[in-house]
C-alpha positions in Angstrom: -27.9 94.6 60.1 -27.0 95.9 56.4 -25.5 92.3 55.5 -28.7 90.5 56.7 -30.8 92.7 55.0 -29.0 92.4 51.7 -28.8 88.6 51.3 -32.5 87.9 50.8 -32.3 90.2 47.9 -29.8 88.2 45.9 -32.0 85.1 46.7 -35.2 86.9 44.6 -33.1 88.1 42.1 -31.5 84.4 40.9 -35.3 83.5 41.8 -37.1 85.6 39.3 -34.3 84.9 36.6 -35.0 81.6 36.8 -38.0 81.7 36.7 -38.0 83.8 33.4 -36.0 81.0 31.7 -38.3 78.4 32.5 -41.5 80.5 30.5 -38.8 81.4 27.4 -37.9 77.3 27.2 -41.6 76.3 27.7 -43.5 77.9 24.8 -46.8 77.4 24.7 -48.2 74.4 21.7 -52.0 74.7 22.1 -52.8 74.3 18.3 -51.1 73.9 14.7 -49.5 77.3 14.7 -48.3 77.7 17.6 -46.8 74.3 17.8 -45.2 74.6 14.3 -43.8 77.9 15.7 -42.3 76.8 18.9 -41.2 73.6 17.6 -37.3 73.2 18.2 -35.6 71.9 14.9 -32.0 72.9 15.5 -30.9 69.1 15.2 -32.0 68.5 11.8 -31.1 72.0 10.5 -27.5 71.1 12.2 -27.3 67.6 9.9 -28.6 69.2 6.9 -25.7 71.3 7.0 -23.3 68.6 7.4 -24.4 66.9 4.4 -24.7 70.1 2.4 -20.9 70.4 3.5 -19.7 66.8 2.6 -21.7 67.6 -1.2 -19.6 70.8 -0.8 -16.2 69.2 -0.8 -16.7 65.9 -1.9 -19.3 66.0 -4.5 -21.4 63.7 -2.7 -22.4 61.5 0.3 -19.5 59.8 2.0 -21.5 56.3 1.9 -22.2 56.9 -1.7 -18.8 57.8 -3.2 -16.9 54.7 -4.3 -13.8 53.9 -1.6 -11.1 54.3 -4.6 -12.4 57.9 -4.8 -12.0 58.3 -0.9 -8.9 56.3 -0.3 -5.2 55.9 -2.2 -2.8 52.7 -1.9 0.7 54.4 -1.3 3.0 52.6 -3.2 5.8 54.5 -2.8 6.7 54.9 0.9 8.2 56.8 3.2 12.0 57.5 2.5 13.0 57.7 6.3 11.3 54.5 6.9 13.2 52.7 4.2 17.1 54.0 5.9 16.2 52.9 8.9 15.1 49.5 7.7 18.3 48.8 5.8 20.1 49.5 8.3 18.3 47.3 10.7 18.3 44.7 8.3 22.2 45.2 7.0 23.6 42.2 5.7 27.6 41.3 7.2 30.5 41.5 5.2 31.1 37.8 5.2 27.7 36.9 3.9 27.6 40.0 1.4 31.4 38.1 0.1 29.5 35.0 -0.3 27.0 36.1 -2.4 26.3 35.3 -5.8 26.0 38.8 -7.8 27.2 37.6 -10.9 24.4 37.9 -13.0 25.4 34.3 -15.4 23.8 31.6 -13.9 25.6 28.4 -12.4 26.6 25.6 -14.5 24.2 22.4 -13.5 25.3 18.8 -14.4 21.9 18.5 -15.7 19.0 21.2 -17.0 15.9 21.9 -15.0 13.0 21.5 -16.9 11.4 24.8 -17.1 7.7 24.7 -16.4 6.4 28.0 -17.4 7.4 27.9 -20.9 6.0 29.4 -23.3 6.3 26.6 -26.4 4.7 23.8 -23.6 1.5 22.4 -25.3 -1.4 22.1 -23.0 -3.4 18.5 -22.5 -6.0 19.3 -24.4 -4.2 19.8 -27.4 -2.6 16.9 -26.7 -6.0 14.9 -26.9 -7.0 17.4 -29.9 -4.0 16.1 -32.1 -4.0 12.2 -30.6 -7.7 11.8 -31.6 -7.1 13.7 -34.9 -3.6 11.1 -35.6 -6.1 8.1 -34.8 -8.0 8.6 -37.7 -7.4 6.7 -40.9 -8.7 9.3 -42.9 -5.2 11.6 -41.9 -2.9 10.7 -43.6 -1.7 14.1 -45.4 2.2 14.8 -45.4 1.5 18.1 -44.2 -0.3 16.2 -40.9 2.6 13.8 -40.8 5.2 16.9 -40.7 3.7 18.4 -37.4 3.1 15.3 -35.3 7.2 14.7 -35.8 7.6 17.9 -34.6 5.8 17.6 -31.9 7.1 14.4 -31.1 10.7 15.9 -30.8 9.4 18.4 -28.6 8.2 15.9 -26.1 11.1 13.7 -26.2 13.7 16.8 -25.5 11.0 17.7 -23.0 11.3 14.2 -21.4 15.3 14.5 -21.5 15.4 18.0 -19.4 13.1 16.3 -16.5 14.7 15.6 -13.2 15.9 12.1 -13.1 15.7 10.4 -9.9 18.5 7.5 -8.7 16.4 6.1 -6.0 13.4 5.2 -7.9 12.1 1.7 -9.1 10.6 1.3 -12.0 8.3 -1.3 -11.3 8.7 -4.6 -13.4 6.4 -5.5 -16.2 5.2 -1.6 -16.9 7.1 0.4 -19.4 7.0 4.2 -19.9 4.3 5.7 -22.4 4.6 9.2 -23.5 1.2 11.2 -23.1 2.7 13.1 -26.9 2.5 9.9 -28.4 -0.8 10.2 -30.6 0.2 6.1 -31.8 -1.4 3.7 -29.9 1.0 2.9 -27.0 3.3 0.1 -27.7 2.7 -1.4 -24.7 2.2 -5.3 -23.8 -1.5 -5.1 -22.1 -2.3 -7.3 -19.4 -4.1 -10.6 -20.7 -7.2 -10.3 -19.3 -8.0 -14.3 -17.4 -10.7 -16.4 -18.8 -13.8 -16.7 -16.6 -13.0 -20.3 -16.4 -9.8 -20.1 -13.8 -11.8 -19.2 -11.2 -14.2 -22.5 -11.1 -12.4 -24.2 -8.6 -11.2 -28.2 -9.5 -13.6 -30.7 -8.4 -11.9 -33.0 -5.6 -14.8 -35.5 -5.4 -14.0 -37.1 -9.1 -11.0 -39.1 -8.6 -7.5 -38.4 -11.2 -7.5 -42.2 -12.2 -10.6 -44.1 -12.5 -10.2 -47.8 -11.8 -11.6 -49.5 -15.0 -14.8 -52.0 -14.5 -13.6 -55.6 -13.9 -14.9 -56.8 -17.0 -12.4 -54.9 -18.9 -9.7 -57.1 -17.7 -7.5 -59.2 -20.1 -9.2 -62.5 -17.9 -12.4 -61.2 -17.0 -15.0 -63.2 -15.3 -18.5 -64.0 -17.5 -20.4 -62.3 -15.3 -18.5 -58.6 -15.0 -18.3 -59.0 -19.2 -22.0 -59.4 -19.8 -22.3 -56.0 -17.5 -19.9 -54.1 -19.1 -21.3 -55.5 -22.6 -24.9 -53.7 -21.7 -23.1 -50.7 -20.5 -21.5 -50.3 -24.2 -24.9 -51.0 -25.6 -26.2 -48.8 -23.9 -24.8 -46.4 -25.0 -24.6 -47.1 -28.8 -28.6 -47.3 -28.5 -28.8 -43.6 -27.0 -26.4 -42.5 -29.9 -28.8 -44.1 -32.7 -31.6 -42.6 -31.1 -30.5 -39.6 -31.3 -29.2 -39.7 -35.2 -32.9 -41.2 -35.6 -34.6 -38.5 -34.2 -32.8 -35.8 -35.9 -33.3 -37.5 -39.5 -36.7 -38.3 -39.2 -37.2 -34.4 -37.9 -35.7 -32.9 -41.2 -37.5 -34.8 -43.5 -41.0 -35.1 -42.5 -41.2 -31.4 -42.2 -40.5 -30.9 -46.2 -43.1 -34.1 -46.8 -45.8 -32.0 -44.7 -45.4 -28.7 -46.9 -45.3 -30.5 -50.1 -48.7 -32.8 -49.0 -50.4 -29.2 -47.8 -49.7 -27.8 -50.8 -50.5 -30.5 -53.2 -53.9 -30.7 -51.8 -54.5 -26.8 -51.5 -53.9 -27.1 -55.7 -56.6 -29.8 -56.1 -59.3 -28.1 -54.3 -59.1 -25.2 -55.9 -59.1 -26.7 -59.3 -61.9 -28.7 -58.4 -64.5 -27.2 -56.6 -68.0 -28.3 -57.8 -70.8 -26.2 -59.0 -73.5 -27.5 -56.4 -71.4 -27.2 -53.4 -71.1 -23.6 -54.3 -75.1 -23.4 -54.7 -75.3 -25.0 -51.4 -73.0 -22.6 -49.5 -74.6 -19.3 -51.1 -78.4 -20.8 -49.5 -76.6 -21.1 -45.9 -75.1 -17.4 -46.4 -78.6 -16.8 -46.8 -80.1 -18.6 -44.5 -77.6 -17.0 -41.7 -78.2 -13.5 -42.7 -82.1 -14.3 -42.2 -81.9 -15.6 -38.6 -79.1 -13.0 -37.6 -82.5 -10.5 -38.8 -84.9 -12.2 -36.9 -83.0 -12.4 -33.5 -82.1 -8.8 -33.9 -85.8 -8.3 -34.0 -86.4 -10.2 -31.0 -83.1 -8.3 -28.8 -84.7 -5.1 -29.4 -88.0 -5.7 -28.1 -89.3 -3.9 -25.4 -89.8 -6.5 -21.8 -93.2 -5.8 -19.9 -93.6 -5.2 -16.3 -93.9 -8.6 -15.4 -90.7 -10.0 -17.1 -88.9 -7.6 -15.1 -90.3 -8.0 -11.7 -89.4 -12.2 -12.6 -86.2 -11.3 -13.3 -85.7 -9.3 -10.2 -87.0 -12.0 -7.7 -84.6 -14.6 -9.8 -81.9 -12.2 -9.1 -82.7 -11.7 -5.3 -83.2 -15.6 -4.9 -79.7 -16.2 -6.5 -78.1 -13.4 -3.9 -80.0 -15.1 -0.5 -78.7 -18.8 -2.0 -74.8 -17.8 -2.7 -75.3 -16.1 0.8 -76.4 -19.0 2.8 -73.7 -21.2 0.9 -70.6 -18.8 1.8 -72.1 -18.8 5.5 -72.5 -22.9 5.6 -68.8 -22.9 4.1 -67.2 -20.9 7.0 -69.5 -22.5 9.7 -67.5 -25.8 8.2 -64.7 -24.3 8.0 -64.3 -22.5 11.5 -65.5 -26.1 12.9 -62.7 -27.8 10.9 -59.9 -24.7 12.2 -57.6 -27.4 14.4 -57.5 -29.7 11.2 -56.7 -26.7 9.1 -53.8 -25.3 11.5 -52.0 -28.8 11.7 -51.9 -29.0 7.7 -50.9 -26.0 7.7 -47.6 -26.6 10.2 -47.1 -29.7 8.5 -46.9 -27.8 5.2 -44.9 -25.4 6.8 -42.2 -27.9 8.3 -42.3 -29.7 5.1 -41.1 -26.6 3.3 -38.4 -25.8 5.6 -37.2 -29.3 5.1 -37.3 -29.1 1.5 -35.4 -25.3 1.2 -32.8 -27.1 3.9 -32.4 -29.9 1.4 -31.6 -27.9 -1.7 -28.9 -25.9 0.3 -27.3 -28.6 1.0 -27.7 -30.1 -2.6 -26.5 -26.8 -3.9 -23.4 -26.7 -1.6 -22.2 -29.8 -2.9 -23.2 -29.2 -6.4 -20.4 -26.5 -5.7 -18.0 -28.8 -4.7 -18.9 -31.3 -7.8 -17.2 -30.6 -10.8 -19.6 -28.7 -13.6 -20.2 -30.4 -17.3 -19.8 -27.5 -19.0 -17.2 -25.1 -18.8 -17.4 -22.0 -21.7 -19.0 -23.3 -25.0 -18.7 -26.7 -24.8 -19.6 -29.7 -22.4 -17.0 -32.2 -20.8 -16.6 -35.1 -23.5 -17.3 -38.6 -22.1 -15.2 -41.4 -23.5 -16.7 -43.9 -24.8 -16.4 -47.9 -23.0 -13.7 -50.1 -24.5 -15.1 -53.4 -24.3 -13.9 -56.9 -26.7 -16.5 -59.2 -27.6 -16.5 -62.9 -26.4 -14.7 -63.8 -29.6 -11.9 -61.4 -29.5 -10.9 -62.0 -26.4 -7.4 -62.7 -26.5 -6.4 -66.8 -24.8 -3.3 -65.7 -23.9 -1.6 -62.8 -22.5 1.2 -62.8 -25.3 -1.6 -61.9 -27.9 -3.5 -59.1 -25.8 -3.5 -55.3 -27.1 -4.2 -52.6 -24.9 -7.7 -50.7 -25.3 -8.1 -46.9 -26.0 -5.4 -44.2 -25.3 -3.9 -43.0 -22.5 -3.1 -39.5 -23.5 -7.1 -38.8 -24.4 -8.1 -40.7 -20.9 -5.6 -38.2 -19.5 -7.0 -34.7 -21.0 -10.6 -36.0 -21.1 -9.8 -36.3 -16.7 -8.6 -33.1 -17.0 -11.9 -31.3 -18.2 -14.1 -33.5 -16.0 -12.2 -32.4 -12.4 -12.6 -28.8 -14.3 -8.5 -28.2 -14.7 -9.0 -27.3 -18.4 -11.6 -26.1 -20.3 -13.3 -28.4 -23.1 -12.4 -27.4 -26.8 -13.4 -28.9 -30.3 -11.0 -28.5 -33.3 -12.5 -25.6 -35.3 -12.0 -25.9 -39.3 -10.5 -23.3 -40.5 -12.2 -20.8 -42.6 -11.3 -18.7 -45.9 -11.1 -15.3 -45.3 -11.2 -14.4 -48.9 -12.6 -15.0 -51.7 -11.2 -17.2 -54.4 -11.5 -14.9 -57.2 -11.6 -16.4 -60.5 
């Protein structure tokens, strides 16, 4: 009965101490001061003593200091590390015999250029010095002095390269030094006239077959033809001479007549005709007064309101004419539509036509290639009288080698060209 009696105690003790906890933990905060009082601020006091710690030893806040200042590259090593390394990574004594510790370097059959030296000129004083050699102006010996020097420099530079065996210099393209400051003696490539790529014209045959009345026995008939052909032909030439000489002249004739007659006038003007022109100045001036008078007058009611009704009238009668106009033409729309089409069809014809005209104006040979137009021979023809009776006294017409090139330029194989007189370049001084 003691036991029983003294377990219910224990229970009220552990009771009432928790209890007590509970009312220390749980303060009241009914108002400012009490809150403030009863507020827990452990946490923030805690961090404000870690930073005041970190300022302590390291002068600062971690995240401010600089991470040179917080951290250090070792360099050096560990010492322990390093034996065991080596001796992980011992070389054997065969490979450590066929080493090369000698510190004299191998003998080569030829020298390595060396990149990274020191005397190597870079590329843009390279362009620095060409531009300056170019000029005409430098020609100092001083100048002349340190472009040979340089020069040397590029061709030993160009001897210590690495020469390859199994390279082909392509044909046609020689070397060029980029420390030559001359112009590179080089043969250029000849740039192609526009010309060789006009195509020759197959329609124009290589020999023409002469007209029949150029024959040594020609018939009456084929002569007479080929006689008006030449004719022809001499007329258009003496046309054209004509033309230009009766240009040249009549245009000096014309100046000289103007100014002939300009003189005479105004050596002989007569006194009335100047008394006569000063009355119409006057005259002028007078009416040019009056009408200004008359502009500036003020219109009355009624001139206006006449005015107005003209203008209304005009507007109804150009109204009524535009609506008779599309009344006609909306009555004559199926007309309109059908010359329309037919306008339309014709002008698809006509753009087909000049494609077609245009290809084969591409195939036909052109009459001028460059500056000058293809030459046209002119028609060897005898007269009645000097044809020969017999073929022992005939002599052969024209020439063969000029019949030959003028062929040439018409089926656009060669280009037409006119002997150019030479010039003097200089001078004759006297």
């Amino acid at each position: 009965m003691t036991k029983s009696k003294k377990m219910p105690q224990i229970d009220s003790t552990v009771s009432t101490t928790d209890s007590t906890s509970k009312k220390s933990t749980q303060p009241s905060r009914k108002g400012k001061k009490a809150w403030r009082k009863n507020v827990d601020i452990t946490d923030i006091e805690k961090t404000l003593e870690g930073i005041r710690a970190e300022e302590r030893l390291l002068g600062g806040k971690i995240q401010e200091i600089p991470s040179e200042k917080l951290f250090v590259i070792d360099t050096k090593g560990d010492a322990q590390v390093r034996k065991i390394l080596t001796k992980r990574f011992a070389k054997l004594h065969v490979e450590q015999i066929l080493e090369n510790r000698s510190k004299i370097p191998a003998i080569f059959s030829k020298k390595k250029s060396n990149k990274n030296e020191k005397n190597q000129i870079s590329k843009n004083t390279k362009i620095r010095l060409g531009k300056l050699a170019r000029k005409k102006n430098c020609s100092n010996d001083d100048d002349d002095d340190d472009q040979s020097s340089l020069r040397l420099r590029s061709e030993k530079e160009k001897i210590n390269e690495k020469y390859d065996i199994w390279t082909q210099k392509e044909s046609g393209e020689s070397e060029i030094n980029d420390d030559d400051f001359l112009q590179p003696v080089k043969k250029r490539k000849i740039k192609p006239p526009s010309s060789l790529s006009i195509k020759p014209g197959g329609n124009i045959p290589a020999v023409k077959i002469p007209h029949s009345g150029a024959s040594y026995m020609p018939e009456a008939q084929a002569h007479q033809e080929l006689l008006m052909i030449a004719h022809k032909e001499e007329e258009t030439k003496l046309q054209k001479i004509q033309r230009i000489k009766s240009q040249v002249p009549s245009l000096k004739v014309e100046i000289i007549e103007e100014d002939i007659m300009m003189n005479e006038d105004e050596d002989e003007i007569p006194s009335d005709l100047e008394e006569e022109e000063e009355e119409k100045t006057k005259d002028e001036n007078n009416n040019k007064e009056e009408n200004k008078s008359k502009v500036n007058r003020k219109k009355t009611k009624t001139e206006r309101n006449k005015e107005k009704k003209k203008s209304e009238r005009s507007k109804v009668e150009e109204h009524k004419k535009q609506q008779k106009e599309l009344k006609k033409n909306l009555e004559r729309l199926p007309e309109i539509i059908t010359t329309v089409e037919k306008e339309f069809n014709e002008r698809e014809k006509m753009m087909i036509e000049r494609e077609k005209l245009a290809k084969e104006a591409e195939k036909m040979p052109k009459n001028k290639i460059g500056k000058y137009r293809v030459r046209k021979l002119p028609t060897n023809v005898l007269l009645t009288d000097e044809i020969p009776p017999t073929f022992r006294e005939f002599k052969p017409e024209g020439n063969l080698f000029r019949e030959r090139m003028v062929s040439y330029e018409e089926r656009n194989i060669v280009e037409p060209r006119i002997r150019v007189s030479k010039k003097r370049k200089y001078r004759l001084k006297e």
